[in-house]
C-alpha positions as CSV (number, residue, x, y, z in Angstrom):
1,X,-3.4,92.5,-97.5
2,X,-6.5,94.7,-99.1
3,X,-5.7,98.3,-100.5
4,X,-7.1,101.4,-100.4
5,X,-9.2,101.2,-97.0
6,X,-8.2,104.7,-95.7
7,X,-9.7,105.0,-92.3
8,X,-11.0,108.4,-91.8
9,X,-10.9,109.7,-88.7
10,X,-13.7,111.5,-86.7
11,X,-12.4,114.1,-85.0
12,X,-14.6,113.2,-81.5
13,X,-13.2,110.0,-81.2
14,X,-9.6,111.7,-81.0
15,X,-10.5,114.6,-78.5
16,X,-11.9,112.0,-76.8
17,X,-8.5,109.6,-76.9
18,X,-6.5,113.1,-76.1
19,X,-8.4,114.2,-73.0
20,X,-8.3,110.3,-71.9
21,X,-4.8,109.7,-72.2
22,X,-4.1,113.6,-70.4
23,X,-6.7,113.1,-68.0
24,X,-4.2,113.4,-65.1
25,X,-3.4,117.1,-66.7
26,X,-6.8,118.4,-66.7
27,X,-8.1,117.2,-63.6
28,X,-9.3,119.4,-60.9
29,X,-10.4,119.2,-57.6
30,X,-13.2,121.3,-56.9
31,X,-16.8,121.3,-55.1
32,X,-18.0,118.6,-57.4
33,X,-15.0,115.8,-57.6
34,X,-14.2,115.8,-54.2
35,X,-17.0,114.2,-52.8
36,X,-17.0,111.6,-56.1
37,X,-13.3,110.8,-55.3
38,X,-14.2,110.4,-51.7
39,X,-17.5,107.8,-52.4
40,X,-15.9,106.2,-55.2
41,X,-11.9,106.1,-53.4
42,X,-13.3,105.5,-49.9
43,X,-16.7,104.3,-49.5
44,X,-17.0,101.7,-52.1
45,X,-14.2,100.0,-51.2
46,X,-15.1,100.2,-47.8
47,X,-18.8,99.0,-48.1
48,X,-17.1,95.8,-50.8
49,X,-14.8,95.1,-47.6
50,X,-17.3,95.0,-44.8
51,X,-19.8,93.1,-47.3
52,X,-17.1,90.4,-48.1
53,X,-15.6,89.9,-44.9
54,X,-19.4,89.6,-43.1
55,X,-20.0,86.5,-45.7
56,X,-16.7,85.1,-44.7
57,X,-18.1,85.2,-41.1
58,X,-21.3,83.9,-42.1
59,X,-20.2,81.0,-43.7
60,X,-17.3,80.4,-40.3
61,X,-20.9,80.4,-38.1
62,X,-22.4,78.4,-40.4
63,X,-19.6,75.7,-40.4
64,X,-19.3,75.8,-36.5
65,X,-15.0,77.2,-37.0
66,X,-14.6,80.7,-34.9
67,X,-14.5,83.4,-36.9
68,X,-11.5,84.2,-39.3
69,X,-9.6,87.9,-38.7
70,X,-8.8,89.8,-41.6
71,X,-6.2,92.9,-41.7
């Protein structure tokens, strides 16, 4: 092993570790992260879903089999 590499550490890269590893402490809901929880917790799975399962169907058509059901 090599001696006498000291790592110095930059102060910004540690508040930044902090506030990610506390993030569930200093998260608030207000006017701006509701609506980004909603599109990002709702919506874009929801769009992903409907997009996958209308390719499924697609390719069912495509191949002459009835469509598959899904949920």
């Amino acid at each position: 092993m090599a001696g006498g590499m000291d790592v110095h550490k930059n102060k910004f890269v540690e508040q930044w570790a902090t506030n990610r590893e506390n993030l569930e402490l200093a998260f608030k809901f207000n006017r701006r992260t509701v609506p980004i929880c909603l599109f990002f917790g709702v919506f874009v799975p929801l769009i992903t879903y409907q997009g996958i399962t209308s390719e499924f169907h697609k390719q069912d058509q495509m191949a002459g089999r009835a469509p598959r059901k899904f949920l």
